[in-house]
PDB file of the backbone (N, CA, C, O) and the ligand in Angstrom, with CONECT records:
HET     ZN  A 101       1
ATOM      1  N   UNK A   1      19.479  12.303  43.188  1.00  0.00           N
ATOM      2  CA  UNK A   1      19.309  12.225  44.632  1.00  0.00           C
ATOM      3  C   UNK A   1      20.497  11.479  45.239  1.00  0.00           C
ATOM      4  O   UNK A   1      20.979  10.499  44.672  1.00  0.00           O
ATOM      5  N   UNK A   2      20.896  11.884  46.231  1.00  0.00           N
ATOM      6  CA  UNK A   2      21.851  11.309  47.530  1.00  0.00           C
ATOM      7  C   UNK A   2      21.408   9.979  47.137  1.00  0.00           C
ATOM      8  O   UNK A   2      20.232   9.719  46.881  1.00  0.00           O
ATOM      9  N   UNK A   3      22.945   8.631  47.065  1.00  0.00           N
ATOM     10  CA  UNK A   3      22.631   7.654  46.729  1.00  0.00           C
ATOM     11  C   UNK A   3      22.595   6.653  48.298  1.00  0.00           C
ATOM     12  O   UNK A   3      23.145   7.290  49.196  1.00  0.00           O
ATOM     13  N   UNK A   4      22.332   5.952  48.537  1.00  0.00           N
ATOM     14  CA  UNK A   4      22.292   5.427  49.561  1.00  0.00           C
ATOM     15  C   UNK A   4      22.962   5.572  51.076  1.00  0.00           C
ATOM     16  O   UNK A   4      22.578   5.920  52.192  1.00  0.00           O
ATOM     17  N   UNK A   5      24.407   5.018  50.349  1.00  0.00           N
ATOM     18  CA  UNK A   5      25.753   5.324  50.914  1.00  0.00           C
ATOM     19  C   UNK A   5      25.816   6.862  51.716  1.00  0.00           C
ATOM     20  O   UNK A   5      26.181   7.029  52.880  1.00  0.00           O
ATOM     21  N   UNK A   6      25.375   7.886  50.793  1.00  0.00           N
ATOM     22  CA  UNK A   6      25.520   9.214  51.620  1.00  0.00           C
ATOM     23  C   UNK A   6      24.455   8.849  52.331  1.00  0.00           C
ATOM     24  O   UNK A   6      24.745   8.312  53.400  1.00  0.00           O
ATOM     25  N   UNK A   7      23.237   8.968  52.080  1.00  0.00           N
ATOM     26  CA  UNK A   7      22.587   8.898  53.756  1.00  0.00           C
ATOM     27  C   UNK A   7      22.697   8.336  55.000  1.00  0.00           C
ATOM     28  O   UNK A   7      22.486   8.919  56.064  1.00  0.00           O
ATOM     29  N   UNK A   8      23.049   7.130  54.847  1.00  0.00           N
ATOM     30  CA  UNK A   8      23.688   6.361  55.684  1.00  0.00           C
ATOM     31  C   UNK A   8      24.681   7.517  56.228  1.00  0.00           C
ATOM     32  O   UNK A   8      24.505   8.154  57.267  1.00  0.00           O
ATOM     33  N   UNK A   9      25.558   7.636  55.492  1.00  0.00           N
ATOM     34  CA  UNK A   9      26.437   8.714  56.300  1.00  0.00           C
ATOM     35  C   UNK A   9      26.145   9.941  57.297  1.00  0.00           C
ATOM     36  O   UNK A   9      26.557  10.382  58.370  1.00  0.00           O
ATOM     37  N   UNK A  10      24.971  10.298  56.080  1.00  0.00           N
ATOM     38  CA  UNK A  10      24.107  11.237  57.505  1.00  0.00           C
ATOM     39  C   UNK A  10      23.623  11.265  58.682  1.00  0.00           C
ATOM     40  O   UNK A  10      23.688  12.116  59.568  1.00  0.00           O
ATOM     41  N   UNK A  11      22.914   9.830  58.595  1.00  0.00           N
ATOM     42  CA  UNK A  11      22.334   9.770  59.624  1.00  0.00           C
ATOM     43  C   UNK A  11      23.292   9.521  60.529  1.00  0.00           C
ATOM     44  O   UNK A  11      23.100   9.948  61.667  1.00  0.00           O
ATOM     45  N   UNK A  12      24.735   8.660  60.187  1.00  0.00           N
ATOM     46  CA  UNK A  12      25.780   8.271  61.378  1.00  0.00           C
ATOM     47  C   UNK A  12      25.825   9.941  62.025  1.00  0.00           C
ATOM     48  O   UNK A  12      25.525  10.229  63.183  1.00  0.00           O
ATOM     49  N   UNK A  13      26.242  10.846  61.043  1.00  0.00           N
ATOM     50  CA  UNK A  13      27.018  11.869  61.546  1.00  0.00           C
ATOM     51  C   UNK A  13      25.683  12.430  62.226  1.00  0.00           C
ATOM     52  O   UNK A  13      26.174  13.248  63.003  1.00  0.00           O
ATOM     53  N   UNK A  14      24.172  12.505  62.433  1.00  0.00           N
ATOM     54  CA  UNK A  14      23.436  13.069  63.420  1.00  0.00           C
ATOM     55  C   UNK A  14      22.876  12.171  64.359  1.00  0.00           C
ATOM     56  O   UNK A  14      22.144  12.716  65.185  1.00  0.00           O
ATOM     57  N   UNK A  15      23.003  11.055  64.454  1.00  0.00           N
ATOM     58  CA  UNK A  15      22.531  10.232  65.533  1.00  0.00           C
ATOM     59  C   UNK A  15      23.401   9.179  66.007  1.00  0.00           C
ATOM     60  O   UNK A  15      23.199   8.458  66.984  1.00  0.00           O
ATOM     61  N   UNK A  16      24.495   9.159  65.136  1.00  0.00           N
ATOM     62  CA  UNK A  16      25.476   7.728  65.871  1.00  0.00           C
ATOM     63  C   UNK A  16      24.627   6.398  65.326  1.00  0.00           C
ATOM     64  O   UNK A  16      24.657   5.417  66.069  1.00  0.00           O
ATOM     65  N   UNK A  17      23.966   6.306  64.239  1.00  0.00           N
ATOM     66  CA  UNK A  17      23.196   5.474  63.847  1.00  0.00           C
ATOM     67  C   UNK A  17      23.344   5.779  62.516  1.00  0.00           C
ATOM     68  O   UNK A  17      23.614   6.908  62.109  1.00  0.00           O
ATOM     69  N   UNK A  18      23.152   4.658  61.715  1.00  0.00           N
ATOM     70  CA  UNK A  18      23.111   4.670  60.128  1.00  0.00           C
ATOM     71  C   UNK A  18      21.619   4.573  59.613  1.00  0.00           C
ATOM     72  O   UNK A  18      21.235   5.396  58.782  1.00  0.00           O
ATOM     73  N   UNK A  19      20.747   3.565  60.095  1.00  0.00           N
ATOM     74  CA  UNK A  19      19.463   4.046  60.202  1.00  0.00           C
ATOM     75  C   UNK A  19      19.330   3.606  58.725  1.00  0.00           C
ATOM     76  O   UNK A  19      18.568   4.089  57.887  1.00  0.00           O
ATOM     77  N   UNK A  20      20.430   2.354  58.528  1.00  0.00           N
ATOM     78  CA  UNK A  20      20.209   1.618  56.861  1.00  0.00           C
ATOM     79  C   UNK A  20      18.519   0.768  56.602  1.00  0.00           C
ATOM     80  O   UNK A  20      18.034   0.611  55.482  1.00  0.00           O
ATOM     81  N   UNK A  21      18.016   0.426  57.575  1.00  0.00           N
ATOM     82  CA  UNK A  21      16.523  -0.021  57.237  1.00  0.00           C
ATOM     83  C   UNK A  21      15.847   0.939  56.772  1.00  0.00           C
ATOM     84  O   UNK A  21      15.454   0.679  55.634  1.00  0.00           O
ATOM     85  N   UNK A  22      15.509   2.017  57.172  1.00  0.00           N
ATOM     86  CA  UNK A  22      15.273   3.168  56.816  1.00  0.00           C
ATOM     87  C   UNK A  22      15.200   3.327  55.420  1.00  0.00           C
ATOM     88  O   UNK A  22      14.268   2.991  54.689  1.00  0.00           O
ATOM     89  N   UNK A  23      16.741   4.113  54.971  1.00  0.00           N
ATOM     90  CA  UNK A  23      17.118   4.431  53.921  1.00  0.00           C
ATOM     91  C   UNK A  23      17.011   3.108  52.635  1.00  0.00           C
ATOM     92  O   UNK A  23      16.669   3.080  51.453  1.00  0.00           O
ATOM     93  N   UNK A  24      17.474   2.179  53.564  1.00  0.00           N
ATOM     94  CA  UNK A  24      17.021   0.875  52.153  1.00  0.00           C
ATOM     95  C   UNK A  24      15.380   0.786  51.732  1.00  0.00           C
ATOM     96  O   UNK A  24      14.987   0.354  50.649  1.00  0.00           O
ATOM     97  N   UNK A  25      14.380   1.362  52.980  1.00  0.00           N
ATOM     98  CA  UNK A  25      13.344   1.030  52.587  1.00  0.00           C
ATOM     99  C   UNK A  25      12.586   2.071  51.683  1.00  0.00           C
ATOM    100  O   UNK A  25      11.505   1.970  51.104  1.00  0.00           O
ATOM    101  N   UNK A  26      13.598   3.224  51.752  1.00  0.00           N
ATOM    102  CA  UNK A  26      12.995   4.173  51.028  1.00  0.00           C
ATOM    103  C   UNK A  26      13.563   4.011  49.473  1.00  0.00           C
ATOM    104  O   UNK A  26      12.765   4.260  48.568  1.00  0.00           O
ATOM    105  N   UNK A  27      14.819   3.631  49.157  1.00  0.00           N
ATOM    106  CA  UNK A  27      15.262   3.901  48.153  1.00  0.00           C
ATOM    107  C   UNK A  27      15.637   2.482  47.174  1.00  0.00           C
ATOM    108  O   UNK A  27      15.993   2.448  45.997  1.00  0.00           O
ATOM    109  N   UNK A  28      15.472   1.665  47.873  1.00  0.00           N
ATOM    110  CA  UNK A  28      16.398   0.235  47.202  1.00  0.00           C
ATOM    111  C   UNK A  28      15.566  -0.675  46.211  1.00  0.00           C
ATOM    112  O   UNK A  28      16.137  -1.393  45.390  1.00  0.00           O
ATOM    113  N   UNK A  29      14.015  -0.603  46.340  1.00  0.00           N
ATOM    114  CA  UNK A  29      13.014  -1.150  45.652  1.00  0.00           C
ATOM    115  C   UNK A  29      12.654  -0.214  44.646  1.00  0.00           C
ATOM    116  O   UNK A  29      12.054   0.840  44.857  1.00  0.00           O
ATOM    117  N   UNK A  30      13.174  -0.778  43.177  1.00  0.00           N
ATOM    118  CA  UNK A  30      12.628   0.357  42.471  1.00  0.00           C
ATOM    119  C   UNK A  30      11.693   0.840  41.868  1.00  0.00           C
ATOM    120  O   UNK A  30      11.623   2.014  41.504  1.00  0.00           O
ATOM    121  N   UNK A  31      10.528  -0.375  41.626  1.00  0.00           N
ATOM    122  CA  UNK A  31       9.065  -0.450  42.074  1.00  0.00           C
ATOM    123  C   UNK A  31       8.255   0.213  42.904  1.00  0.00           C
ATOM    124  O   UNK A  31       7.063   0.441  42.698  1.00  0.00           O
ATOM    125  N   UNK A  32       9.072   0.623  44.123  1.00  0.00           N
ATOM    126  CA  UNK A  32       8.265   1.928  44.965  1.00  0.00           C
ATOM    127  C   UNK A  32       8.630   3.007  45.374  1.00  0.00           C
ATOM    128  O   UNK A  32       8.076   3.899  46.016  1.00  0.00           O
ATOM    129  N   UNK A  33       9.949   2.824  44.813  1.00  0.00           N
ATOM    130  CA  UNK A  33      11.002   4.406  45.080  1.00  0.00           C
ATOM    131  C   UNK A  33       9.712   5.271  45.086  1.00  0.00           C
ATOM    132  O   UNK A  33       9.114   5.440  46.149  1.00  0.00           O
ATOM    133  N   UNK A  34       9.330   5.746  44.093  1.00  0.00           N
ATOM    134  CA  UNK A  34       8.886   6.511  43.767  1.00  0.00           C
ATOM    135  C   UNK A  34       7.338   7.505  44.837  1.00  0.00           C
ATOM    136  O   UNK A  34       6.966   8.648  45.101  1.00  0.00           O
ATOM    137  N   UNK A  35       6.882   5.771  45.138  1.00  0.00           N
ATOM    138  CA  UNK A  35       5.963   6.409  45.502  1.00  0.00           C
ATOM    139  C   UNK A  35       6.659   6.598  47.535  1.00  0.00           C
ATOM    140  O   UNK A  35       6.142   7.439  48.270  1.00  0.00           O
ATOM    141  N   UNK A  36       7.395   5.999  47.857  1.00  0.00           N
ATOM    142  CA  UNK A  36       8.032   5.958  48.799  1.00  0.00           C
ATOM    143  C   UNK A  36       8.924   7.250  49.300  1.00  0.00           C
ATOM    144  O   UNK A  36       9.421   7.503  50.398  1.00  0.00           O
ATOM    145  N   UNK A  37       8.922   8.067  47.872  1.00  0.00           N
ATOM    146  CA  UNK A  37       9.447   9.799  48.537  1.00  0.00           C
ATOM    147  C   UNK A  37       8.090  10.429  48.288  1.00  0.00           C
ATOM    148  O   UNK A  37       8.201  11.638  48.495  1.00  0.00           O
ATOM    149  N   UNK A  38       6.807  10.096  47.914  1.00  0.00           N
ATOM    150  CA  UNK A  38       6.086  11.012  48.058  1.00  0.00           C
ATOM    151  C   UNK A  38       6.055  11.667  49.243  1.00  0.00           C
ATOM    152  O   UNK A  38       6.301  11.110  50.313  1.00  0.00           O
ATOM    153  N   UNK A  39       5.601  13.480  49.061  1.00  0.00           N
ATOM    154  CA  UNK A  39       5.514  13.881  50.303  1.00  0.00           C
ATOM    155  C   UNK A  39       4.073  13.643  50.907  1.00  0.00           C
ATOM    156  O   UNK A  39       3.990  13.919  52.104  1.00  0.00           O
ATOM    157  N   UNK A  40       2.769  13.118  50.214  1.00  0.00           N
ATOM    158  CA  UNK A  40       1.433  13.261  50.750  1.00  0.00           C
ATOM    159  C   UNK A  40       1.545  12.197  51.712  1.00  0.00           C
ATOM    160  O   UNK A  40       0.670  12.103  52.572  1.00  0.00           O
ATOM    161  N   UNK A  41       2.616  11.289  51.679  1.00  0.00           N
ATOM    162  CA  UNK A  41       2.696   9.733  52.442  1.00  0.00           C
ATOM    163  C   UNK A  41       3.396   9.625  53.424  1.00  0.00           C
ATOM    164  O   UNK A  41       3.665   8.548  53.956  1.00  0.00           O
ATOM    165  N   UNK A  42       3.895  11.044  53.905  1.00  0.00           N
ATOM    166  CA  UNK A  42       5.019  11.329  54.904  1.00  0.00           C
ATOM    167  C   UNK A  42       3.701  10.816  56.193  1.00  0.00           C
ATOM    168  O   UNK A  42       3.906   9.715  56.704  1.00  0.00           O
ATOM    169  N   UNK A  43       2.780  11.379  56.538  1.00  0.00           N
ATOM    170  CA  UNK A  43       2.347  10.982  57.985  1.00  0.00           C
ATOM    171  C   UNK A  43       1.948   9.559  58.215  1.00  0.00           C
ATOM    172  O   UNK A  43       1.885   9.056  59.337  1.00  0.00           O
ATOM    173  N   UNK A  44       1.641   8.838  56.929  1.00  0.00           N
ATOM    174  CA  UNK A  44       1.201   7.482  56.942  1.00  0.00           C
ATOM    175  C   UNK A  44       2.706   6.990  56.719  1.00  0.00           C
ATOM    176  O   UNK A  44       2.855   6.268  57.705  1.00  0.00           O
ATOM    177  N   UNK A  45       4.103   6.946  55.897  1.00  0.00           N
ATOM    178  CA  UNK A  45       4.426   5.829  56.228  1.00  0.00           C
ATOM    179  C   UNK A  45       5.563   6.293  57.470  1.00  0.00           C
ATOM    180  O   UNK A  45       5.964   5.387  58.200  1.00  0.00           O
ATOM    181  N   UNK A  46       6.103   7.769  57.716  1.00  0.00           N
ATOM    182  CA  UNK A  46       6.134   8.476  59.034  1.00  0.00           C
ATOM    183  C   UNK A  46       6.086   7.450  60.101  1.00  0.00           C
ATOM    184  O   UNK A  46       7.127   6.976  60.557  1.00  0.00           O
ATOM    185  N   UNK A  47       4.525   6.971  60.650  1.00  0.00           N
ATOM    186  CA  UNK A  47       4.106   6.250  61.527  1.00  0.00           C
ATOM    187  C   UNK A  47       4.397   5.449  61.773  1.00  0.00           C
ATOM    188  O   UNK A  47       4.865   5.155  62.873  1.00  0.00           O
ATOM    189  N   UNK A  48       4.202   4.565  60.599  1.00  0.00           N
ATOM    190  CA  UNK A  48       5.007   3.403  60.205  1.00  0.00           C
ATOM    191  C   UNK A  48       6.222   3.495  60.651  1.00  0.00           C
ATOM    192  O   UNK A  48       6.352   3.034  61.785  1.00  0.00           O
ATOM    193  N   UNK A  49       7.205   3.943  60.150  1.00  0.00           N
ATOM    194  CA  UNK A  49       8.656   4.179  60.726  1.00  0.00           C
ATOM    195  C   UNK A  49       8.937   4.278  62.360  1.00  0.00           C
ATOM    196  O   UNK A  49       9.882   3.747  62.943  1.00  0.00           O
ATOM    197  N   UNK A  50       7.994   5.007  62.902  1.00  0.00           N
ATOM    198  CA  UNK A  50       8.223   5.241  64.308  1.00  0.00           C
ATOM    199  C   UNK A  50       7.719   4.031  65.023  1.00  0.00           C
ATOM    200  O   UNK A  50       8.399   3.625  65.965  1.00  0.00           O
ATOM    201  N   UNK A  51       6.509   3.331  64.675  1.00  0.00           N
ATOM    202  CA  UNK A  51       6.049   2.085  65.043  1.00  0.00           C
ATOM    203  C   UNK A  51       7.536   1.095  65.306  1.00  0.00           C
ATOM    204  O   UNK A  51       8.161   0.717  66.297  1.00  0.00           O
ATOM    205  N   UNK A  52       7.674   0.937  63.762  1.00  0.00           N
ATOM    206  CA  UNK A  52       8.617  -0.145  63.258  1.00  0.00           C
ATOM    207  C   UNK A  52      10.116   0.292  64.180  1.00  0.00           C
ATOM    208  O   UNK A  52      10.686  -0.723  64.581  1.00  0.00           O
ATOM    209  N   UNK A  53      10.664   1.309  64.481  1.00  0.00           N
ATOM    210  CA  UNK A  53      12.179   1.374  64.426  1.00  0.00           C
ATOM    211  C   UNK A  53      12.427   2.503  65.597  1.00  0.00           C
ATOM    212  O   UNK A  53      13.534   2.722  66.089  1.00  0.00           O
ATOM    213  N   UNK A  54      11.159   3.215  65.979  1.00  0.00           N
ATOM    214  CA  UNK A  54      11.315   4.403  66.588  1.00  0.00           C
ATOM    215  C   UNK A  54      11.492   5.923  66.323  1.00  0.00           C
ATOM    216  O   UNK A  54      12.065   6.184  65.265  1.00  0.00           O
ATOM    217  N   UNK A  55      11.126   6.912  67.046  1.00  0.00           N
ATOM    218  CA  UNK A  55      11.192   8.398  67.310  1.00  0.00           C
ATOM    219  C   UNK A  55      12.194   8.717  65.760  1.00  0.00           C
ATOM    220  O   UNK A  55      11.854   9.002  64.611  1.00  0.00           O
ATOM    221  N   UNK A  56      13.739   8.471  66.515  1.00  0.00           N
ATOM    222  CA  UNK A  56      14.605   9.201  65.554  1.00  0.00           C
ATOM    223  C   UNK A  56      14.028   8.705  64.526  1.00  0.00           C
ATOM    224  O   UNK A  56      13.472   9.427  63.699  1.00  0.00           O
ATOM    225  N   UNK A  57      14.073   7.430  64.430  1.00  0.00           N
ATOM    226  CA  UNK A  57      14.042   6.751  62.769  1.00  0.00           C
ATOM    227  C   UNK A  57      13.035   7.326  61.993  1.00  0.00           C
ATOM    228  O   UNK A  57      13.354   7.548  60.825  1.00  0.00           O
ATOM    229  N   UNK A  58      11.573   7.714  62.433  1.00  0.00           N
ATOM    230  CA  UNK A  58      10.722   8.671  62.226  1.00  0.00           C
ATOM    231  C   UNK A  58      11.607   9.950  61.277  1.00  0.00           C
ATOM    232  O   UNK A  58      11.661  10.055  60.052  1.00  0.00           O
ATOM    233  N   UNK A  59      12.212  10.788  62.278  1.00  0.00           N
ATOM    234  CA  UNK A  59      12.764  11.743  61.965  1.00  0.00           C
ATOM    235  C   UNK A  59      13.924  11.416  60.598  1.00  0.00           C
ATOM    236  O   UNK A  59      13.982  12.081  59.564  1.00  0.00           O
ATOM    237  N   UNK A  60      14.557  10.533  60.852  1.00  0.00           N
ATOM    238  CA  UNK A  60      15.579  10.181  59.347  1.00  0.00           C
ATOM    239  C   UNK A  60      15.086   9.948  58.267  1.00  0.00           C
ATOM    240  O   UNK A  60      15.695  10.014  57.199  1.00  0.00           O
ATOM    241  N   UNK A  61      13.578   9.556  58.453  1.00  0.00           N
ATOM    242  CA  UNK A  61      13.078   9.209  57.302  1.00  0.00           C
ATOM    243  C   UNK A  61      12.460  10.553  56.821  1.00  0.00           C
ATOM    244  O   UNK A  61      12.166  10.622  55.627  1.00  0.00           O
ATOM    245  N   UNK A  62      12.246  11.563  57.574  1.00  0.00           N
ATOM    246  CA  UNK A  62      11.834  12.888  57.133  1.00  0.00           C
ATOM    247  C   UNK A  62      12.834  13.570  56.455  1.00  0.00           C
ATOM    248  O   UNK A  62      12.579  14.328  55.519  1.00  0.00           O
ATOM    249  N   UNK A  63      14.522  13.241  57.071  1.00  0.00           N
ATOM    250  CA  UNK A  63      15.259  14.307  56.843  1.00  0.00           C
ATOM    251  C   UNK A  63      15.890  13.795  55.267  1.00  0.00           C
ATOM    252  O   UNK A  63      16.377  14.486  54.372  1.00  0.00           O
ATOM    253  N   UNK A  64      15.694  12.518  55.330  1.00  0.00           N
ATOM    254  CA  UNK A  64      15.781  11.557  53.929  1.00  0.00           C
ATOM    255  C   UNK A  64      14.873  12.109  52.262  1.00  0.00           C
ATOM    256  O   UNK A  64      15.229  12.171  51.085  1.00  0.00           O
ATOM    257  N   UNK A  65      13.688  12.394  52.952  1.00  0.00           N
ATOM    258  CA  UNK A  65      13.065  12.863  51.862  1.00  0.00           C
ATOM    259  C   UNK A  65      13.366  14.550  51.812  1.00  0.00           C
ATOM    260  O   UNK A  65      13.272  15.139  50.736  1.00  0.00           O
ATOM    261  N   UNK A  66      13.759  15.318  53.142  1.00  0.00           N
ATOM    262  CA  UNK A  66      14.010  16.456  53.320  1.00  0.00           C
ATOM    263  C   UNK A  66      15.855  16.961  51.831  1.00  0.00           C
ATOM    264  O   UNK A  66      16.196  17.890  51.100  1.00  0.00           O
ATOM    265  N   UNK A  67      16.505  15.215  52.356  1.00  0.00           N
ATOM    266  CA  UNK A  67      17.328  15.902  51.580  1.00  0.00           C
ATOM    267  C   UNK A  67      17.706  15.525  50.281  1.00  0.00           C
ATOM    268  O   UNK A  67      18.753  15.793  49.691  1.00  0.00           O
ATOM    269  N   UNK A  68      16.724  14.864  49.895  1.00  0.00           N
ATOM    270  CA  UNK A  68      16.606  13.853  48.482  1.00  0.00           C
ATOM    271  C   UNK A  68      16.127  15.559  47.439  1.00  0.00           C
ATOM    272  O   UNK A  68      16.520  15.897  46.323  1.00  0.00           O
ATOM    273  N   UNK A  69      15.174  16.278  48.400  1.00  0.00           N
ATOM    274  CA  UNK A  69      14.413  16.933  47.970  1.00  0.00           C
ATOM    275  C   UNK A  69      15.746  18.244  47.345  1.00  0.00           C
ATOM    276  O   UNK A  69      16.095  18.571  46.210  1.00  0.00           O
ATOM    277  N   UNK A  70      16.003  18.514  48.173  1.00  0.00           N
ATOM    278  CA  UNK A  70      17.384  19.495  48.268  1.00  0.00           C
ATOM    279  C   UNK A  70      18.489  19.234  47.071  1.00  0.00           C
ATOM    280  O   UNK A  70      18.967  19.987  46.222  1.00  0.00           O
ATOM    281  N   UNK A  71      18.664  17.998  47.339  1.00  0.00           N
ATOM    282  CA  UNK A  71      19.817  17.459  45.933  1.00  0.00           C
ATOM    283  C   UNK A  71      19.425  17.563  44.083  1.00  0.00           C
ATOM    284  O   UNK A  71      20.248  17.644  43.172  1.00  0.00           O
ATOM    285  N   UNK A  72      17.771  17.522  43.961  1.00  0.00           N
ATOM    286  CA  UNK A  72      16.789  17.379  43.795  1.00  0.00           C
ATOM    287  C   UNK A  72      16.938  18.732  42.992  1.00  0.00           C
ATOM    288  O   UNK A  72      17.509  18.876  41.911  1.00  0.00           O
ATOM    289  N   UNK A  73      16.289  19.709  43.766  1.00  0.00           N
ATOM    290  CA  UNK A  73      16.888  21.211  43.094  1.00  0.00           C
ATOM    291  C   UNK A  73      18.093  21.691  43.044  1.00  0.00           C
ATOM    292  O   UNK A  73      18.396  22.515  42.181  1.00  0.00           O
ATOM    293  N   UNK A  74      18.794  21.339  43.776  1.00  0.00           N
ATOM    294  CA  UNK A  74      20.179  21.781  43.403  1.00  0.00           C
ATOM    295  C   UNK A  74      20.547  21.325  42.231  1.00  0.00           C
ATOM    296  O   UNK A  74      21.606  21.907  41.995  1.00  0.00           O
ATOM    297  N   UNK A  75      20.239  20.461  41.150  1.00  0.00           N
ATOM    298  CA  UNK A  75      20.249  19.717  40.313  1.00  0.00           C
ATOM    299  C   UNK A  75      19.651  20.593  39.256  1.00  0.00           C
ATOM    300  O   UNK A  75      20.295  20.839  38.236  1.00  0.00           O
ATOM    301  N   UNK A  76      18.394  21.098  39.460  1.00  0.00           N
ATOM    302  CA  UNK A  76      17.490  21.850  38.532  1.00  0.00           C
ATOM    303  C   UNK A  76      18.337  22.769  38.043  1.00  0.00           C
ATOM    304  O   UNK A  76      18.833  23.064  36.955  1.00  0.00           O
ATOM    305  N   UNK A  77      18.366  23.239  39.465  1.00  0.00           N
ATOM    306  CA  UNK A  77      19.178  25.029  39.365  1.00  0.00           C
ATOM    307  C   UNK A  77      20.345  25.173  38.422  1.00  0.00           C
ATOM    308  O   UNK A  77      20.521  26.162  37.710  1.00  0.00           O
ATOM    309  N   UNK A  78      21.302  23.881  38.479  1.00  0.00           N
ATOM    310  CA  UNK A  78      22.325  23.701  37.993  1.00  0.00           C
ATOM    311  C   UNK A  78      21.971  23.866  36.079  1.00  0.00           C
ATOM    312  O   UNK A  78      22.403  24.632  35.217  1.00  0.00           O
ATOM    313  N   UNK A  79      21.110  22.862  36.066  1.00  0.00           N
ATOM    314  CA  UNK A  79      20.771  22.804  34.795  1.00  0.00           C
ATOM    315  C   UNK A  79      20.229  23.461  34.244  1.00  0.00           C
ATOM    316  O   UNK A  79      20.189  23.330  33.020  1.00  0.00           O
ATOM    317  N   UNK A  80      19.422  24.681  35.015  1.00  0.00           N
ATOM    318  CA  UNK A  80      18.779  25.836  34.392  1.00  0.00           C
ATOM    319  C   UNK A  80      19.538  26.983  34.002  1.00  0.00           C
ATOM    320  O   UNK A  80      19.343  27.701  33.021  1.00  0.00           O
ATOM    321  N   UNK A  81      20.589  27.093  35.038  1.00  0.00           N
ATOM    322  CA  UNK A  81      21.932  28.410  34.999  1.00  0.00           C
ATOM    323  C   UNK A  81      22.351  27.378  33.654  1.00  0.00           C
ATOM    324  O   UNK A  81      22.164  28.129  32.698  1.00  0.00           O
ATOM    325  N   UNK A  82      22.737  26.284  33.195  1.00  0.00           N
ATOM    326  CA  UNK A  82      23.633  26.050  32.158  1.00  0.00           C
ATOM    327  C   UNK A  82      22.468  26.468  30.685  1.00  0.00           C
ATOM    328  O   UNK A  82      22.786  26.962  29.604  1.00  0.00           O
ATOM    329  N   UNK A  83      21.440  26.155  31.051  1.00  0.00           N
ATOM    330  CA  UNK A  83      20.516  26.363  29.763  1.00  0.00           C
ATOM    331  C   UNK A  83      20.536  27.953  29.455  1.00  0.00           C
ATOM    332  O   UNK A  83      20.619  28.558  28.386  1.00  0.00           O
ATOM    333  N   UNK A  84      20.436  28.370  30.696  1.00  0.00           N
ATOM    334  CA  UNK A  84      20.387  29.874  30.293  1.00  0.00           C
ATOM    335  C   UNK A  84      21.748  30.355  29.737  1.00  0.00           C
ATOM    336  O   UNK A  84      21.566  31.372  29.069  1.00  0.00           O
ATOM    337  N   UNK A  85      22.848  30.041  29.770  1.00  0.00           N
ATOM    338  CA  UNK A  85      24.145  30.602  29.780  1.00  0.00           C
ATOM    339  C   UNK A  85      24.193  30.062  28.251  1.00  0.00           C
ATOM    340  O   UNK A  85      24.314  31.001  27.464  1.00  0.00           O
ATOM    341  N   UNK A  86      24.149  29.174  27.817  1.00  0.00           N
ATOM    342  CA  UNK A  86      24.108  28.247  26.746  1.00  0.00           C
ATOM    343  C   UNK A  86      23.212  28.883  26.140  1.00  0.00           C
ATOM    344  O   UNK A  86      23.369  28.614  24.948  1.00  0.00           O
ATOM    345  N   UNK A  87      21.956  29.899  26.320  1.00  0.00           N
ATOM    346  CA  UNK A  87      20.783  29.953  25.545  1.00  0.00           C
ATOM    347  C   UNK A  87      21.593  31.530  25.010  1.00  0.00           C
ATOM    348  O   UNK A  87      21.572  31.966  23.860  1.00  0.00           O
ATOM    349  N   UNK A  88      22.206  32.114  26.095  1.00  0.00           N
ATOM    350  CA  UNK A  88      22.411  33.640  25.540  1.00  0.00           C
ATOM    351  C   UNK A  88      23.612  33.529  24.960  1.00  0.00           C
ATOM    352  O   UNK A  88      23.796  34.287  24.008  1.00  0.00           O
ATOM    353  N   UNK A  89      24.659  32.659  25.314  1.00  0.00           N
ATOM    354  CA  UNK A  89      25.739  32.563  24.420  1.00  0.00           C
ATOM    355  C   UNK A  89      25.282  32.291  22.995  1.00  0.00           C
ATOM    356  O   UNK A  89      25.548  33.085  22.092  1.00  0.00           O
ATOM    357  N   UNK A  90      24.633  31.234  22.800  1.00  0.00           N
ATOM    358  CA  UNK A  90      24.087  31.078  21.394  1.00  0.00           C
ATOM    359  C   UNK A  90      23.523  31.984  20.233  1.00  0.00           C
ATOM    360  O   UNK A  90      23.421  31.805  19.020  1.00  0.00           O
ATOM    361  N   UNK A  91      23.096  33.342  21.329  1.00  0.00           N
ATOM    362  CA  UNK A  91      22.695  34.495  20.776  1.00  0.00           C
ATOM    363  C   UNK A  91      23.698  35.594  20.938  1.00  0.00           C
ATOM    364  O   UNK A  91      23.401  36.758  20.668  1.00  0.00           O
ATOM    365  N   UNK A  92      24.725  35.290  21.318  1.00  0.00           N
ATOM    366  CA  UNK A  92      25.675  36.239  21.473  1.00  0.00           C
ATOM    367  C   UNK A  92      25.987  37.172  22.643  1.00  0.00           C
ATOM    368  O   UNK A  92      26.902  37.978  22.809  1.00  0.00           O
ATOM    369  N   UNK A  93      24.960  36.821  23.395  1.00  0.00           N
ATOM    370  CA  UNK A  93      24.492  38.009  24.446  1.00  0.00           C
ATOM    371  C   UNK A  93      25.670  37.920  25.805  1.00  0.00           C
ATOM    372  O   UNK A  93      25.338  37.197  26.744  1.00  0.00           O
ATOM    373  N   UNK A  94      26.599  38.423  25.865  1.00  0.00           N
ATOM    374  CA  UNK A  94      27.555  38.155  26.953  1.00  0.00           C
ATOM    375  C   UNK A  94      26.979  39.006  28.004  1.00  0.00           C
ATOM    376  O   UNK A  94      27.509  39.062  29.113  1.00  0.00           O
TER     377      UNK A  94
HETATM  378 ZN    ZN A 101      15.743   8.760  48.438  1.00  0.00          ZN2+
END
């Protein structure tokens, strides 16, 4: 997943804001990382966010797990095209 630093970057480049409370609160504790990208927890801690920081910040914290999620499979995919390529080479199969 996008390590800190890039999100931060994101959010500058869509809101003029870095929106580092945010992103630190999602990713920096590694005790709750985990449960902190769940998606079932998006409207509860969602709320939270908009309470705490506001509207956008709401939204960064969506687009945060939106693109954790993205990096996420792009990752899979990567490693599945190499397993497969690796699986038929091994058998000869060009
Ligand atoms: Zn994350």
């Amino acid at each position: 997943m996008p390590p800190i630093n890039d999100h931060l970057k994101t959010s500058m480049e869509r809101t003029g804001k870095d929106y580092r409370e945010v992103h630190e609160w999602i990713d920096a504790d590694p005790a709750k990382k985990a449960e902190r990208h769940e998606i079932t927890k998006i409207y509860e801690y969602g709320k939270m966010m908009e309470e705490r920081h506001g509207k956008e910040a709401l939204e960064e914290y969506i687009r945060h797990i939106h693109d954790d999620i993205k990096a996420k499979f792009n990752h899979i995919q990567h490693d599945i095209e190499k397993a497969v390529t690796d699986t038929l080479s091994y058998f000869g199969v060009k």
